[in-house]
C-alpha positions as CSV (number, residue, x, y, z in Angstrom):
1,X,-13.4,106.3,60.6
2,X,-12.6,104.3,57.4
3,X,-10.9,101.4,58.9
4,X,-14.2,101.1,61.4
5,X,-16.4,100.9,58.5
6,X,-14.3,98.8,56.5
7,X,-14.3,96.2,59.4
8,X,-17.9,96.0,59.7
9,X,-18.4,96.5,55.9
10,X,-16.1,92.5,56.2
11,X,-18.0,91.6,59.2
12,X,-20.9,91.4,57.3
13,X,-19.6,90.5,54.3
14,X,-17.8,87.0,56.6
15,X,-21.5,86.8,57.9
16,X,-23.3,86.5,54.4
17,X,-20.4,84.4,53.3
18,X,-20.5,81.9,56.2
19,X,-24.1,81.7,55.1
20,X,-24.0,80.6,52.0
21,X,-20.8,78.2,52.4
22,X,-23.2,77.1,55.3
23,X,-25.9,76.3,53.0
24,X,-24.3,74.7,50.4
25,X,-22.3,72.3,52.5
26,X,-25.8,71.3,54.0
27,X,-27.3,70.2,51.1
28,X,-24.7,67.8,50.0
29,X,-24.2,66.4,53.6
30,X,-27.7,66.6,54.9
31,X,-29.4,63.7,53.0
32,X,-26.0,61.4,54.3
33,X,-26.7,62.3,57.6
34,X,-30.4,61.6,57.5
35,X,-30.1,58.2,55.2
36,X,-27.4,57.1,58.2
37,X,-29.7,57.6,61.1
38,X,-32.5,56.0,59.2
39,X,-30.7,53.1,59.0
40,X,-29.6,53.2,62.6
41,X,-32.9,53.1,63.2
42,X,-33.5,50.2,61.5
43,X,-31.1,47.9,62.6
44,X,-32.1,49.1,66.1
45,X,-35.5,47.9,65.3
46,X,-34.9,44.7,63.8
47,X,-32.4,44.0,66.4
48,X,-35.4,44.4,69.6
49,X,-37.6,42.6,66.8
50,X,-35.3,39.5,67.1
51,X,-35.2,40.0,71.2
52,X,-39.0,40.2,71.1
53,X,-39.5,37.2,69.0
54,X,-36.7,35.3,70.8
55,X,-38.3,36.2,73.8
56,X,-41.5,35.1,72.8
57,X,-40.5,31.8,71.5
58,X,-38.6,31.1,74.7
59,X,-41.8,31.9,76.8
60,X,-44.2,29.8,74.7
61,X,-43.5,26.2,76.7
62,X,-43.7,28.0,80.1
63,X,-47.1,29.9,79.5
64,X,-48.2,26.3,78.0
65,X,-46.9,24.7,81.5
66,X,-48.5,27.3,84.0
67,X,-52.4,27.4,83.0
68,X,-53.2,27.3,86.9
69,X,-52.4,30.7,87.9
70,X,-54.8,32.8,89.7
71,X,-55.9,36.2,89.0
72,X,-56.7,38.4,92.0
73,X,-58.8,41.6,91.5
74,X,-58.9,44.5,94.0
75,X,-62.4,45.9,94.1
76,X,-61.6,48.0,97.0
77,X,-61.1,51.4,95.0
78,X,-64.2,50.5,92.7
79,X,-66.8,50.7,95.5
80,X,-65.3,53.8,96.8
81,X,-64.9,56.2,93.7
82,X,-63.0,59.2,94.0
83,X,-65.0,62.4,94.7
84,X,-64.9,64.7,91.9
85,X,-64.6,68.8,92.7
86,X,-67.4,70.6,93.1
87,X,-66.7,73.9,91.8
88,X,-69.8,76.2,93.1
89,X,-73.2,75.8,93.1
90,X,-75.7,74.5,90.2
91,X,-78.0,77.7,89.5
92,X,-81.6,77.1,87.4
93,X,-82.7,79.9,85.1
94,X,-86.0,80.7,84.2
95,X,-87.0,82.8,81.3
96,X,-89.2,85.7,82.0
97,X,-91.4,86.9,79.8
């Protein structure tokens, strides 16, 4: 009966332990862990910022070149709309005095 108490008495006592080493080694590696994926982020963002503007630039003397494009709109769909549900009947209520 002692040696079961005495094994949960230092199960619980690893448990709070475990916490607190937990704890502490989360505040001094936390803020690294965050400051490294912010700048991940960044130099993700810059880099598709440079694709993009690279991108753009190479693009520029084609859209100058091709000004006689034509632009077809379907209007099919916009004369027949799509029926909306009709959930039950419209009653009118009259106040009765």
């Amino acid at each position: 009966m002692q040696e079961a108490s005495m094994t949960g008495l230092r199960f619980i006592i690893g448990i709070i332990a475990f916490y607190y080493i937990f704890k502490f080694l989360a505040r001094i590696f936390f803020p690294i862990l965050v400051k490294k994926a912010v700048e991940n982020a960044s130099e993700n963002f810059q880099r598709q910022q440079q694709q993009y503007q690279q991108y753009a630039q190479g693009n520029t003397w084609q859209n100058n070149t091709n000004n006689n494009d034509e632009i077809i709109i379907n209007t099919a769909n916009a004369k027949n709309p799509r029926e909306t549900k009709k959930v039950g009947e419209y009653v009118d209520y009259e106040e009765i005095d």
